[in-house]
N, C-alpha and C positions, 0 to 999 in steps of 0.2 A: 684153932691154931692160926694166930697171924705173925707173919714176920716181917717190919718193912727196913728195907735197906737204902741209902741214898747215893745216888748214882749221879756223878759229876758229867758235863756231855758239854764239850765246846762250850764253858762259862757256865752253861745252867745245869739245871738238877733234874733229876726223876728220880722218882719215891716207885719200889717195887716191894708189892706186898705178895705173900703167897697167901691163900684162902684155906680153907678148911681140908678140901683137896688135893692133893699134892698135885703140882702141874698148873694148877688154876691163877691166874698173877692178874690184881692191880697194878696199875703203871697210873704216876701221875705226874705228868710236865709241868714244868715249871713254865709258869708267866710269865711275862715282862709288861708291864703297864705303865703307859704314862697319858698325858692328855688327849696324845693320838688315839687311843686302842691299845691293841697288844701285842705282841708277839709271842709263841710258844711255837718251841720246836718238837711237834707231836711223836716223831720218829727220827732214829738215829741207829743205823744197824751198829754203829760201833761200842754205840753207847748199853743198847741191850745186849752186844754179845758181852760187855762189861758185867753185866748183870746174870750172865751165864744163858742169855737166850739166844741161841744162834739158827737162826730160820731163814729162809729166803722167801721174800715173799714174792710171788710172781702177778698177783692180780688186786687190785682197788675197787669194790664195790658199793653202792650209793643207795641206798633208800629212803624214798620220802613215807608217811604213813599220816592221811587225814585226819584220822580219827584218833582218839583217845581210844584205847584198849583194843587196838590191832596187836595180831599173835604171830607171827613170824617166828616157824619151828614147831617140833624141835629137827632140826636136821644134823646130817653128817653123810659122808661120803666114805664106802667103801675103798680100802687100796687095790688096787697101787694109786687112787688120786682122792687120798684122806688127804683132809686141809685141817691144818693152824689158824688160827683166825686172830684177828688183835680187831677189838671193836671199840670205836667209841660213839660219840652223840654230837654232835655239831650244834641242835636248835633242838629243844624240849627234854625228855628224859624216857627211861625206860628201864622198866627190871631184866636185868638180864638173867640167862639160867642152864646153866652147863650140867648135862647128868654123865655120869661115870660111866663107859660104855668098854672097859678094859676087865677084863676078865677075868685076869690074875691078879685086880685090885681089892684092898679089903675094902675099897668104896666101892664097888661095882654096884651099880644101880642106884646111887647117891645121886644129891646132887648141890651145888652149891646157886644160890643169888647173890644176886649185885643192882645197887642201885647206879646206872649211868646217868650225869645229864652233861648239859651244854655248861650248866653253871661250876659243876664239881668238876668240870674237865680231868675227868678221871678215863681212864681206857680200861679194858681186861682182853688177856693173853686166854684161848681157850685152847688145849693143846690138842693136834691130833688124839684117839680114842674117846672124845664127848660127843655128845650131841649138844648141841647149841641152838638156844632160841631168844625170844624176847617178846614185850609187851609193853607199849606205847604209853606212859603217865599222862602225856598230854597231844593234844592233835597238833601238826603240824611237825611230827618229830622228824628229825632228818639224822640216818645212822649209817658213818660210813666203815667199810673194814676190808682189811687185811688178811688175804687168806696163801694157802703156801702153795695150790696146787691149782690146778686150771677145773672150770667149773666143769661135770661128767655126766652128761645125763643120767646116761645107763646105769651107775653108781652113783646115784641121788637117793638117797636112803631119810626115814623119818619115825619118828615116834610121837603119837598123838600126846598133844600139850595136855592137855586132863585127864592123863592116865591115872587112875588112883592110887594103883601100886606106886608110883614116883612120890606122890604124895606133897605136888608144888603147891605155894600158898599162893595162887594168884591174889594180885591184889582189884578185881576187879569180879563182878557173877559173871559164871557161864556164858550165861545168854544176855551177857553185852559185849562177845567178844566177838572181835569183827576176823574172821580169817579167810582164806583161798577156800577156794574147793579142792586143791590138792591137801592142806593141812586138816581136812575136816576127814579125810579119810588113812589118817595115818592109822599103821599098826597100833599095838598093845606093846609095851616094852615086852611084855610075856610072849611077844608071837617072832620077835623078831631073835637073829642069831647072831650074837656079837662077831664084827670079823676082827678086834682087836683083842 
């Protein structure tokens, strides 16, 4: 199920699509190009609360990744400091992958993908209750995002990216995927207790 609607913002446009999952949204800014470069206005709270998203977001974060098939996630953070996240891709590309982590969803334990890159200057909205992760299509990617709640240790929560019950299609084998030592020992969706 995709829905997209178009959203006017100070002259330009954003295309907001929902995904499969309800909650889950494409956002795509509109360009402005001419011989200089471009301009696109990536965020506009007023424009998305047009759109019916009204979040605050409190923190900007930046990651570079060297490698082709780095695995970032899946993560999520227990409340009271569950985050929103709006992600996009500045240089390269990556599959993004939101699973359902809402308990009174008939998705629960779904999940949805998303191709981002620098080129599709496409964004996605993942809402509070997912887990959210990604994986690098090419080396050098740089992904920066949006999240609604200040980062928690103590409530740093995870679900192992290869869980089989999830059943994600990475686009890349196993064993070329480059990850932390904290995401190599993530739970089993099966072992962990939804707090949403």
């Amino acid at each position: 199920m995709s829905r997209a609607v178009n959203h006017n913002s100070l002259g330009g446009m954003m295309q907001v699509e929902e995904l499969a999952i309800s909650g889950v949204k494409i956002l795509r800014p509109k360009k402005h190009g001419d011989s200089r470069g471009f301009f696109s206005e990536v965020y506009n709270r007023h424009a998305l609360g047009d759109a019916g998203i009204d979040i605050d977001f409190v923190q900007d974060n930046h990651s570079l990744s060297s490698e082709r098939g780095v695995v970032r996630g899946l993560h999520y953070q227990t409340p009271p400091f569950a985050q929103d996240k709006l992600v996009r891709v500045i240089r390269g590309s990556i599959i993004d992958v939101a699973v359902d982590l809402r308990r009174s969803s008939t998705t629960y334990g779904k999940h949805v993908t998303a191709v981002l890159s620098a080129d599709e200057w496409n964004q996605i909205l993942v809402p509070v209750g997912f887990a959210h992760g990604f994986m690098t299509l090419e080396p050098n990617t740089e992904v920066i995002y949006k999240v609604s709640n200040y980062y928690a240790p103590e409530h740093d929560k995870g679900i192992s990216w290869n869980d089989p019950d999830l059943g994600i299609s990475w686009p890349i084998e196993e064993r070329h995927a480059v990850l932390s030592d904290k995401d190599r020992r993530q739970l089993q969706f099966s072992q962990i207790v939804s707090p949403f």
